[in-house]
C-alpha positions as CSV (number, residue, x, y, z in Angstrom):
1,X,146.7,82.3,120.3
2,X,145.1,85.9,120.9
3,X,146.2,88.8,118.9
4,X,147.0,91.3,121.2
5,X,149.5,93.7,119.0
6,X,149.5,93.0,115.4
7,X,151.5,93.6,112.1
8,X,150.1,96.3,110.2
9,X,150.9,97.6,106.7
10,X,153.1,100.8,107.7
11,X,153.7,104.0,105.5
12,X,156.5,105.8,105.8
13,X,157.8,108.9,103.8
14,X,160.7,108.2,100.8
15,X,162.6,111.2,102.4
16,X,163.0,114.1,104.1
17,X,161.9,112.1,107.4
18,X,163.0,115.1,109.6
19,X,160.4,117.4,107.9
20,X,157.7,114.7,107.7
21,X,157.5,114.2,111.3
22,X,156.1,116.9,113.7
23,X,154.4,116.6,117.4
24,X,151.2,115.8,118.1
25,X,148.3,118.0,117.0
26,X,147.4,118.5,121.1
27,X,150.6,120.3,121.9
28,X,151.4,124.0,122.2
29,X,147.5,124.8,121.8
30,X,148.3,128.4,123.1
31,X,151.3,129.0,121.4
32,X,150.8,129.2,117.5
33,X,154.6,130.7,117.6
34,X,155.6,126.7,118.0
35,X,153.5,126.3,114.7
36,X,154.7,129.0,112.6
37,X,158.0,127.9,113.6
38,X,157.4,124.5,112.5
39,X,155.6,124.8,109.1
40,X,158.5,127.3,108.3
41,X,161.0,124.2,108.8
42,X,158.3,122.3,106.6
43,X,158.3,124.6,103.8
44,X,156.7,123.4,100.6
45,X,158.0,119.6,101.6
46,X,155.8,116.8,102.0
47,X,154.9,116.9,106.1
48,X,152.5,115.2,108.6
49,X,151.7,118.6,109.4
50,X,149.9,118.8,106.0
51,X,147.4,116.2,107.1
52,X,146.9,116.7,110.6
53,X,145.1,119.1,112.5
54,X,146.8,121.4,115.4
55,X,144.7,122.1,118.3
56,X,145.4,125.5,118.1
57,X,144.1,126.1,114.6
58,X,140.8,124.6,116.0
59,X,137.4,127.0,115.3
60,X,134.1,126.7,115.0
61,X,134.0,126.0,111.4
62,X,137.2,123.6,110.3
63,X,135.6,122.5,107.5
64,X,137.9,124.3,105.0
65,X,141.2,123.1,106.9
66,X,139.8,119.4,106.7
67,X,138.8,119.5,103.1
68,X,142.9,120.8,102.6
69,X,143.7,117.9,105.1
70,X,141.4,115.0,102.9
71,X,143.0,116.4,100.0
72,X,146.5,116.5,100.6
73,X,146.2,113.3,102.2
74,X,145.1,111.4,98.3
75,X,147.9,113.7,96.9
76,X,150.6,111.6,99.4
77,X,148.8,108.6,98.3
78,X,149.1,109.2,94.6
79,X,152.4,110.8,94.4
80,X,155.9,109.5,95.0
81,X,155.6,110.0,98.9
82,X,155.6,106.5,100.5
83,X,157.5,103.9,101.0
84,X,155.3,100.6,102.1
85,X,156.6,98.0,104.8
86,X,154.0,95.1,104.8
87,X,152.8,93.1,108.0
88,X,155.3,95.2,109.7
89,X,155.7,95.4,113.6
90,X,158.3,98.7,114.4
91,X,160.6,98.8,117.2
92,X,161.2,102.3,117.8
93,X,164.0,104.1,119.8
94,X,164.0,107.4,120.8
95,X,166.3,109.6,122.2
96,X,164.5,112.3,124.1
97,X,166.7,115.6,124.1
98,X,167.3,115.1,127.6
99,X,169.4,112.0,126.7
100,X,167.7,109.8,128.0
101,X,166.0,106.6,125.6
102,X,162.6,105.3,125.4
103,X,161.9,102.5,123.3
104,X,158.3,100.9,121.6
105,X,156.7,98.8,119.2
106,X,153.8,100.1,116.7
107,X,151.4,97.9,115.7
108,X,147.6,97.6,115.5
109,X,145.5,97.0,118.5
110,X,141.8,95.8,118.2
111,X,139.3,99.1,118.7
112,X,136.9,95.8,120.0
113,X,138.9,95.9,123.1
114,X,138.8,99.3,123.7
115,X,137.1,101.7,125.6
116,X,137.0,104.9,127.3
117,X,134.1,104.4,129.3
118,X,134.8,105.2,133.5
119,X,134.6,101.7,135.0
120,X,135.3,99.5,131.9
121,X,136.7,96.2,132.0
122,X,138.1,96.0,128.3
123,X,142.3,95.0,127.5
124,X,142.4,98.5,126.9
125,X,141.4,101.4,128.7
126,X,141.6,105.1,129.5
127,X,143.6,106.6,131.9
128,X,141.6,109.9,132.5
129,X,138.4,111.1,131.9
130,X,137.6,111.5,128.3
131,X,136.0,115.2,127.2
132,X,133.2,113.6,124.7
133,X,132.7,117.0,123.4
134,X,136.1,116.7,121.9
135,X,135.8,113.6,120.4
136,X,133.1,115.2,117.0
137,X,136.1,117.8,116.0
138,X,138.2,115.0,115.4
139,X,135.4,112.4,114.3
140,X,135.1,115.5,111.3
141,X,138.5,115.0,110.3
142,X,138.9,111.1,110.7
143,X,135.6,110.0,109.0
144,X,136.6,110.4,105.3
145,X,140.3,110.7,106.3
146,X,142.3,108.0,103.7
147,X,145.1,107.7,106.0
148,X,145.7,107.7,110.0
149,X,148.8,108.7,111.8
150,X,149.0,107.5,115.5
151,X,150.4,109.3,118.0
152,X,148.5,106.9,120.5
153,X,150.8,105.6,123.3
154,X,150.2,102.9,125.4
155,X,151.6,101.6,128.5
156,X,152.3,98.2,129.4
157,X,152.8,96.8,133.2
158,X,155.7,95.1,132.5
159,X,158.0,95.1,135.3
160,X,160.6,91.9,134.8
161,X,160.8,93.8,131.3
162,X,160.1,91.3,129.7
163,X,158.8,92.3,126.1
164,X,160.4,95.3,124.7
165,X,164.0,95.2,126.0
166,X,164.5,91.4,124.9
167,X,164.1,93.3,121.4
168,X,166.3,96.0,121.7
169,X,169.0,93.7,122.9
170,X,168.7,92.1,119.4
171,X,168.2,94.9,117.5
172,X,171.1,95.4,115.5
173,X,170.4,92.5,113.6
174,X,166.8,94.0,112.4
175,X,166.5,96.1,109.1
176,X,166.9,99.6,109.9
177,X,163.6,101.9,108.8
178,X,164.8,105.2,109.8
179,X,167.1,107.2,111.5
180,X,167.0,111.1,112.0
181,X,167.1,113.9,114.6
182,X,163.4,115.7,114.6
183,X,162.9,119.2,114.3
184,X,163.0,121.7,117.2
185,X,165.5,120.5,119.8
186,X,162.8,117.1,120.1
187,X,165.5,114.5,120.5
188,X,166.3,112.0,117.3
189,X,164.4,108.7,116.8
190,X,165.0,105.2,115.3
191,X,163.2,102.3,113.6
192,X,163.7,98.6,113.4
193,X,161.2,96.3,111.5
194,X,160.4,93.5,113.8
195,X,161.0,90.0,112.2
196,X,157.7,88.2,111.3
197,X,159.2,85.6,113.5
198,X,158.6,87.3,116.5
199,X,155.1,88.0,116.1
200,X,153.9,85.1,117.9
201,X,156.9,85.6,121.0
202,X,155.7,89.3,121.3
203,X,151.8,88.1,122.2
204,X,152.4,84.9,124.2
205,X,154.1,88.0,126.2
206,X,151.2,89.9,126.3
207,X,149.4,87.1,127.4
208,X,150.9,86.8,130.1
209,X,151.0,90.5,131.5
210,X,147.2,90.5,130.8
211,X,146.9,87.7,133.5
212,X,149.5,89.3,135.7
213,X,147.2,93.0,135.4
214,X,144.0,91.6,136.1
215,X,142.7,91.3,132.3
216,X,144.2,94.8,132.1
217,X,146.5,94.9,129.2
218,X,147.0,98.4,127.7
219,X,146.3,101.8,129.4
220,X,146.4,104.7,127.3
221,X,149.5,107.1,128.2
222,X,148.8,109.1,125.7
223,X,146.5,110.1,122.4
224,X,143.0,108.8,124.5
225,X,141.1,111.7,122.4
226,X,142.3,110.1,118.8
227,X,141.4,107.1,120.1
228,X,138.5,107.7,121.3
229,X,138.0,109.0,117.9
230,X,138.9,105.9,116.0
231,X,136.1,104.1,118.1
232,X,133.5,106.3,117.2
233,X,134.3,105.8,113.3
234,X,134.5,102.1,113.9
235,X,131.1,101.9,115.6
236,X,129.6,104.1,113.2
237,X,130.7,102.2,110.1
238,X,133.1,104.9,108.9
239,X,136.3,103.4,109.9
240,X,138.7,100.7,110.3
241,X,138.2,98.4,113.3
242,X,141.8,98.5,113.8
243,X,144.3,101.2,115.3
244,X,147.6,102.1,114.8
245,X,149.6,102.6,118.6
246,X,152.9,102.9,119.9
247,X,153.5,100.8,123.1
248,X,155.7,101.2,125.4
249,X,157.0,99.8,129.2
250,X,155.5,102.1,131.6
251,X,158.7,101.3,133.6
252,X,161.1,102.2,130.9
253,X,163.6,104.2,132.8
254,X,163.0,107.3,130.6
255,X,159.5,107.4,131.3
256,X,158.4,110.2,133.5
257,X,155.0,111.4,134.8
258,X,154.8,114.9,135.0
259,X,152.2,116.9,136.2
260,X,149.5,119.0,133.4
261,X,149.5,122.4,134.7
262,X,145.9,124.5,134.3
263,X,146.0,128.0,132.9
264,X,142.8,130.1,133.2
265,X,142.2,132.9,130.6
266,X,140.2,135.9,131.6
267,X,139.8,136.0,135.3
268,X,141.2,138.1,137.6
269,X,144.0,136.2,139.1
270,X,143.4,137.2,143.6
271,X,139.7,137.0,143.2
272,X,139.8,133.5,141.0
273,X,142.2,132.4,144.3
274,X,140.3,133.5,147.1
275,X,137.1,131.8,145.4
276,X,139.2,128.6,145.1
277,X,140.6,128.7,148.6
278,X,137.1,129.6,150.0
279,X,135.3,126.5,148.0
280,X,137.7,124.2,149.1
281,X,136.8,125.3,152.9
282,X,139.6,127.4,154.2
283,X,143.5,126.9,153.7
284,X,144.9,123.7,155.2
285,X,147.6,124.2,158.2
286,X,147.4,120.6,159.1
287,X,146.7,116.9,157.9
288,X,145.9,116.4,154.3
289,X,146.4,118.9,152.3
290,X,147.0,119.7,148.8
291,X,149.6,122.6,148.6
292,X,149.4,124.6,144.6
293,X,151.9,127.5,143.7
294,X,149.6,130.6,141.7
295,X,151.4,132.6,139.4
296,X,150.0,135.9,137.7
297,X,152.2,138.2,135.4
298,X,155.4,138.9,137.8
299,X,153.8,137.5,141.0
300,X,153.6,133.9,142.8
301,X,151.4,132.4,145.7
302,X,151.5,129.6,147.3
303,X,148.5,127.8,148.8
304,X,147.5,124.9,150.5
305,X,144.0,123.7,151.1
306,X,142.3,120.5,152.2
307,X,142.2,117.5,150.4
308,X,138.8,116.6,149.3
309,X,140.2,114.2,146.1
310,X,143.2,111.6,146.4
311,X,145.4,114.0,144.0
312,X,145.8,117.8,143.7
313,X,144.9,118.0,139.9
314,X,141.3,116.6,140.7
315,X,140.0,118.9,143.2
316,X,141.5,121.6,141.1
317,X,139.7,120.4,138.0
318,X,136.4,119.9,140.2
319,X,136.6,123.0,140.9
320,X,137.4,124.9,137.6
321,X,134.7,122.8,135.6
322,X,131.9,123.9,137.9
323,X,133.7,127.5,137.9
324,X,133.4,127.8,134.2
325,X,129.5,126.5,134.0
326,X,128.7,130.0,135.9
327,X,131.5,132.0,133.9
328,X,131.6,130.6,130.2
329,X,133.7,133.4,129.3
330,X,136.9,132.0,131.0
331,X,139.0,129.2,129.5
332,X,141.3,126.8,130.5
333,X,144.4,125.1,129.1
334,X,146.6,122.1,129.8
335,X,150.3,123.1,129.9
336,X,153.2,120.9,129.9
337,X,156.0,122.2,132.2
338,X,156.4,124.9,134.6
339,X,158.4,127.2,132.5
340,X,155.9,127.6,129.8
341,X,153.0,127.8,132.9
342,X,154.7,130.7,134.1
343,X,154.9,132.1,130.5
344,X,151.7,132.0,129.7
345,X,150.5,133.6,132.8
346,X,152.4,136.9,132.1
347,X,149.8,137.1,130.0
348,X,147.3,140.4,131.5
349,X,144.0,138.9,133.3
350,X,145.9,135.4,133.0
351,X,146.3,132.7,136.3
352,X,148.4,129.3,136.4
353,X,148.2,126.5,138.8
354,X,151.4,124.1,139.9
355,X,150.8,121.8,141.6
356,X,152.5,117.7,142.6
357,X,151.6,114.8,140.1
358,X,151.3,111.3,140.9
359,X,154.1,108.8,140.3
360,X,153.7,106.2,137.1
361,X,153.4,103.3,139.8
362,X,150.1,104.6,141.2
363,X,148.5,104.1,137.4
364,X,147.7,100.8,136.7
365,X,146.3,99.9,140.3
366,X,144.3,103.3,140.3
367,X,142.5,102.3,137.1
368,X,142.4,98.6,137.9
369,X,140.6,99.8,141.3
370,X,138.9,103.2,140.0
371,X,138.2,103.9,136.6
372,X,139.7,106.3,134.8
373,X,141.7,109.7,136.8
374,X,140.8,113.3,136.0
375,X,141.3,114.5,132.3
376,X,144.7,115.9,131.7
377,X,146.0,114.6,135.1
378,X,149.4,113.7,133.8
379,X,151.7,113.7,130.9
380,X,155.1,111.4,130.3
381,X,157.8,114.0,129.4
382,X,157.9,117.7,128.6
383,X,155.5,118.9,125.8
384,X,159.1,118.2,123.8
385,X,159.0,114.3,124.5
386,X,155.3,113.6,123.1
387,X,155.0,111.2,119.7
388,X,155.6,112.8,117.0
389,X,153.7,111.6,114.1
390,X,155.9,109.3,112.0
391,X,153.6,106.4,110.6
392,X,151.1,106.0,109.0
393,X,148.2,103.6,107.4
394,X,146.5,103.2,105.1
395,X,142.4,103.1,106.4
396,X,140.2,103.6,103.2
């Protein structure tokens, strides 16, 4: 039988599990406030955040902070840090801290039958468009990296629910691995091992849903950058050829899409509207248009202009890529939630763009029939429901 999802040998901290575990480096890239206020909940405790990288400490030079990363990372492994679970599969429930519960399993999936490539025909593939020029920061930090911690997602088509609520039904009878609320109003999480015994259940399951998508197995929710990553050590001798994931029942009933909002740095907010509106032909009174809401410090615009692309985000980002080729001085983020959109545009010289997102049915027949969507076109929670990193393996 083929491995799909496999047993890997998991790491996880002695203690202090609600001070190891903090969100994924790719969240809150503008608002190093989230950081300070996380490393000062850390303290001088062992901490993902010790061997990890946030986005928004990234420069041109990281070499010192991945040295310190490398470093700390041997210490973990030589001190009294880690408890070991072999040939472990994890069933993992978390409460998001809007009450609602999403549940998982972690286990290794084969980089082999992976890609990120537009158009690829692999068991597991990318959902969006994958920036390459983001993928040699993170190659930096992997490549002599000791450890990895995941905070990949992936999403399985499983609508008779077939693989991961069977498991959660039976739960209460697995060994318990964790159990804690995680730091800054994130919700709490739980972990099961997975009886050995099940192993062979989970992949005849995954078997099937591979037939049933078309020879699509796994598309990547979430974490397509690290991944990507992982595949470049792998091809380039450097790494495992094996990666640790989450995966999780794109129709799990806490499982939202939500839109990723784009805020532009250092324009002037009317002018960088008009241009928009005027390269996207005229605003749009009638037929198919794609309406955005443009806020600026204290003010808000709506627009509507004709649809050129099947989703709003895409002539957007078509739009702003070719913008910044003539005006490198402007930059762009990718902000979870409306709230902290509008936030960040109270900033002076500062514009955000709302906009609709697509529903989670849409995915899997858009990159069964497309290829992968615009990069950053959605995100499954708030910025406050992403992974948090949690654990890890062992890779060197």
């Amino acid at each position: 039988m083929q491995k799909f999802l496999t047993p890997a040998d998991i790491l996880l901290p002695k203690k202090d599990f609600d001070k190891w575990s903090v969100i994924a480096c790719d969240q809150y890239t503008s608002e190093p406030e989230y950081w300070a206020e996380t490393e000062a909940n850390v303290g001088d405790t062992p901490s993902a955040l010790n061997i990890v990288l946030p986005e928004v400490y990234l420069s041109k030079d990281n070499s010192g902070r991945i040295a310190k990363i490398n470093s700390n990372m041997e210490a973990y492994l030589k001190g009294d840090v880690f408890d070991t679970f072999e040939n472990t599969l994890i069933l993992t429930v978390r409460t998001l801290n809007n009450g609602k519960v999403r549940t998982g399993i972690v286990g290794l999936i084969d980089l082999e039958e992976y890609s990120y490539e537009k158009g690829a025909d692999t068991l597991t593939r990318a959902t969006e468009a994958t920036v390459v020029e983001r993928i040699p920061p993170r190659v930096e930090i992997r490549k002599d990296a000791p450890l990895e911690l995941p905070h990949v997602m992936l999403l399985i088509n499983d609508p008779k629910r077939s693989l991961i609520e069977p498991l959660l039904e039976t739960s209460n009878s697995f060994e318990k691995l964790y159990d804690f609320e995680l730091m800054q109003n994130a919700g709490a999480i739980k972990g099961y091992k997975i009886p050995e015994s099940k192993t062979d259940d989970i992949n005849k399951v995954l078997a099937e849903l591979k037939e049933e998508n078309n020879g699509l197995l796994f598309a990547v929710g979430d974490g397509n950058h690290s991944l990507a990553t992982a595949k470049e050590c792998y091809k380039n001798h450097s790494g495992s050829r094996y990666a640790l994931v989450e995966v999780v029942n794109i129709h799990d009933n806490s499982l939202e899409f939500e839109p990723i909002y784009r805020i532009v740095f250092g324009v002037q907010p009317e002018k960088l509207i008009n241009e928009f509106v005027t390269a996207m032909g005229g605003e749009c009174n009638s037929g198919n248009c794609h309406k955005y809401t443009c806020v600026w410090g204290e003010n808000k615009k709506e627009i509507s202009v004709k649809a050129n692309a099947h989703l709003a985000v895409a002539d957007l980002q078509k739009f702003l890529d070719n913008y910044i080729k003539s005006n490198p001085e402007v930059e762009v983020d990718y902000i979870h939630g409306i709230s902290n959109t509008e936030k960040l545009a109270l900033k002076p010289d500062t514009l955000g763009f709302i906009f609709d997102g697509m529903g989670k049915a849409d995915l899997f027949p858009a990159v069964s029939a497309d290829g992968s969507l615009p990069r950053k076109t959605f995100s499954m929670g708030t910025a406050d429901d992403k992974r948090f990193y949690l654990e890890a393996r062992k890779i060197k």
